[in-house]
C-alpha positions as CSV (number, residue, x, y, z in Angstrom):
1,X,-82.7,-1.8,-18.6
2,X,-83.8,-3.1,-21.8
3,X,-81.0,-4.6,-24.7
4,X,-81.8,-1.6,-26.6
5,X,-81.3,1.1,-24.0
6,X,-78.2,-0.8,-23.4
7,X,-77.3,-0.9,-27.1
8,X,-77.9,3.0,-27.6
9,X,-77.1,4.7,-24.7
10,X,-75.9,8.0,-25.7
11,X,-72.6,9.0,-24.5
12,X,-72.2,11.6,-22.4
13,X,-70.0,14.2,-23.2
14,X,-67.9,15.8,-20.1
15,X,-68.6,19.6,-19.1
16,X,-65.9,21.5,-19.7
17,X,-65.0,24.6,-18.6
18,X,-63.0,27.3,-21.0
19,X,-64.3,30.3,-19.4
20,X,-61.0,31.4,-17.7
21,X,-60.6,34.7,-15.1
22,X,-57.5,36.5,-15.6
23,X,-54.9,38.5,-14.0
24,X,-51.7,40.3,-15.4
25,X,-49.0,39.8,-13.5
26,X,-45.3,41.4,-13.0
27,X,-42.6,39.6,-13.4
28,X,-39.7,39.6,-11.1
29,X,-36.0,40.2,-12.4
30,X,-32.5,40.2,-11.3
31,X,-30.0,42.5,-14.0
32,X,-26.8,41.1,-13.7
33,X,-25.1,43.9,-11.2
34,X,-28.1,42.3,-8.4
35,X,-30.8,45.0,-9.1
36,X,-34.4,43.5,-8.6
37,X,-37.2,44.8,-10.0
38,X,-39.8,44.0,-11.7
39,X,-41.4,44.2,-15.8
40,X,-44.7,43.5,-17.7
41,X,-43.4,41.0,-19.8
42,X,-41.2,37.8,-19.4
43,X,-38.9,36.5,-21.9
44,X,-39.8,32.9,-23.6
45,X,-36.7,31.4,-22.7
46,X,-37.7,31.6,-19.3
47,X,-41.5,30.3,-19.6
48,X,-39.6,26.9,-21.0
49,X,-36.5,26.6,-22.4
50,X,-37.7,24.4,-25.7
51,X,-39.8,27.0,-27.2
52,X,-39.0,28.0,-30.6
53,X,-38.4,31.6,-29.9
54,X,-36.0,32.0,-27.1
55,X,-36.2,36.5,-27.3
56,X,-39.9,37.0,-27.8
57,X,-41.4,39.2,-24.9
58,X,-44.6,38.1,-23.7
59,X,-47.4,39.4,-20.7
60,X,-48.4,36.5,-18.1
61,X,-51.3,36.5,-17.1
62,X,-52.1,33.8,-14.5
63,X,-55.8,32.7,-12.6
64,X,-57.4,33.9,-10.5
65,X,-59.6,30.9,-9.5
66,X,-58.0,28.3,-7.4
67,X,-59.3,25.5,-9.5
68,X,-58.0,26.9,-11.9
69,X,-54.4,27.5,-10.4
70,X,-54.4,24.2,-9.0
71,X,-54.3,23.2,-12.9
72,X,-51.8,25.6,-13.7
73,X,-53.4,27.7,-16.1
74,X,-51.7,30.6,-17.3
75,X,-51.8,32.9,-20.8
76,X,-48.9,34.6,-22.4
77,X,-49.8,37.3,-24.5
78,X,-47.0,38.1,-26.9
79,X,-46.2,42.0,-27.0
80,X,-46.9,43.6,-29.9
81,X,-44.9,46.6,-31.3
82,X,-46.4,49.6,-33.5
83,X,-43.8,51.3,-35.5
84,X,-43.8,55.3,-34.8
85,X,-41.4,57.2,-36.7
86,X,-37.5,55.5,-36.3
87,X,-39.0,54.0,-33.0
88,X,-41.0,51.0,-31.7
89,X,-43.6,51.7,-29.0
90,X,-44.7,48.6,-27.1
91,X,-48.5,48.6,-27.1
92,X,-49.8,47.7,-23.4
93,X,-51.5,44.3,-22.2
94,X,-54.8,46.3,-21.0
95,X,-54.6,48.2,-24.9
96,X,-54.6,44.1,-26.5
97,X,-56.7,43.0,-24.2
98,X,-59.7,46.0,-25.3
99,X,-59.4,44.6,-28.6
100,X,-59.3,41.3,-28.0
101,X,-62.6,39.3,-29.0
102,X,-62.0,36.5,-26.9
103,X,-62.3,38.7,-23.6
104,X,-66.0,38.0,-22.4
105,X,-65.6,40.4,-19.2
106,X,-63.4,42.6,-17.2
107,X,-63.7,44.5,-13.7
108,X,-64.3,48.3,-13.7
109,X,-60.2,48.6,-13.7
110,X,-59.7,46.1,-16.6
111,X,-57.3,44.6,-13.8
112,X,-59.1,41.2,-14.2
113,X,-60.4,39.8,-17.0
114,X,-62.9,36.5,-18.5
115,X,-61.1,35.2,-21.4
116,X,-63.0,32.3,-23.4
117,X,-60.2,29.8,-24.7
118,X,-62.6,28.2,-27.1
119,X,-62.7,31.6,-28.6
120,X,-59.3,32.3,-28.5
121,X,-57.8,28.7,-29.7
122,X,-60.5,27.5,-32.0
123,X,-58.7,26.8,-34.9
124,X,-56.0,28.8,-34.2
125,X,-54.0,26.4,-32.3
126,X,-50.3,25.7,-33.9
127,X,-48.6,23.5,-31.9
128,X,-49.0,21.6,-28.7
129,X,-45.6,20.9,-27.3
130,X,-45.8,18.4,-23.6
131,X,-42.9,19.1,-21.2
132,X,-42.0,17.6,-17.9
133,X,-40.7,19.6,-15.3
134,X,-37.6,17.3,-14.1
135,X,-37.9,18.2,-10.1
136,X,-41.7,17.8,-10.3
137,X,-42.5,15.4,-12.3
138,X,-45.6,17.5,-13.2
139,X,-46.8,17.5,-17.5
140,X,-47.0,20.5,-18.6
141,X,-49.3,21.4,-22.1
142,X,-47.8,24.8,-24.2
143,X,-50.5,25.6,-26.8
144,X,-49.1,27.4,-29.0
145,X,-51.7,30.1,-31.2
146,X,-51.4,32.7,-33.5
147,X,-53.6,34.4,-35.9
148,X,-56.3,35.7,-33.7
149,X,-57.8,38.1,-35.0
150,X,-59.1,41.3,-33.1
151,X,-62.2,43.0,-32.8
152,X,-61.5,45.2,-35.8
153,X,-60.2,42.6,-37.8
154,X,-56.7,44.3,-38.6
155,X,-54.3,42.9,-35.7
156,X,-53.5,39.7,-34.6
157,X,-52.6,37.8,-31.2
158,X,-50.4,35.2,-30.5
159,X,-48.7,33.4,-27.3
160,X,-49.2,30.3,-25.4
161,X,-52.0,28.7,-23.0
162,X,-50.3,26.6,-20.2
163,X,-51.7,24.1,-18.3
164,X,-50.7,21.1,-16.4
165,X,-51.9,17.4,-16.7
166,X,-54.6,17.9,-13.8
167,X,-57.5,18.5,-16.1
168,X,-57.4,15.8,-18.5
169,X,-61.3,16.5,-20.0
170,X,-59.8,20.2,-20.5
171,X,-56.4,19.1,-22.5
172,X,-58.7,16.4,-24.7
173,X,-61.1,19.0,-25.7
174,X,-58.4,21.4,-26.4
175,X,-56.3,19.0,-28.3
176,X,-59.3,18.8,-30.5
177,X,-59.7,22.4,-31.3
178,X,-56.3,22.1,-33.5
């Protein structure tokens, strides 16, 4: 190797990965009488207690992949509400996700989907917030979007992208799509 290979080696960008498979995913809950059953959405409050808004309803979806649950990658799809006469219908995950330009793929069922985050964060992204769960001592990363717009232009998505500490080239490149 030569002083000028040396001098200008190109650096080598990691490969990373933003092509996520999805699954919804009901969420269990106890009412306060002990009934269990469960919903399509979860409250924020109980994805982390630091979030700025404690009431929002949101759809988890978590993956599929066990790479990819191993890093603790999971999507919350904030639940939108169309107004229809006095009354507020909820409009379903599978009904955002149609719309939803950053969905790449889905199975025959629209059970599963391919979600590209690049897609769906690029410049979109507006906070990050880093917590630490206490009994595991695992870091957590909440990207925080909003302002994706759908296919047809007239809607817009917003919710969180979790993931733990585990994929550090993932998190950088992320970080960088803010």
């Amino acid at each position: 190797m030569s002083v000028f290979d040396f001098l200008f080696k190109k650096k080598t960008e990691p490969i990373v990965n933003l092509t996520k498979n999805l699954v919804p995913v009901s969420v269990p809950t106890i009412d306060e009488d002990g009934t269990v059953h469960t919903q399509e959405y979860i409250l924020a409050k109980n994805i982390c207690p630091h979030l700025k808004v404690a009431g929002t309803k949101y759809y988890l979806m978590e993956a599929i992949d066990y790479a990819d649950k191993a890093k603790g990658v999971k999507l919350y799809l904030r639940c939108r509400f169309h107004k229809v006469g006095k009354n507020y219908i909820r409009e379903s995950l599978k009904e955002q996700l149609v719309k939803s330009a950053a969905v790449v793929a889905s199975d025959i069922n629209g059970d599963s989907v391919t979600i590209d985050l690049e897609k769906l964060l690029k410049g979109k992204i507006d906070y990050i917030l880093i917590d630490k769960d206490e009994t595991t001592g695992e870091v957590f990363y909440y990207f925080s979007f909003k302002g994706v717009e759908d296919k047809i232009g007239s809607e817009n998505a917003e919710g969180y992208l979790v993931m733990n500490d585990h994929d550090g080239d993932a998190i950088d490149y992320l970080c960088n799509l803010m």
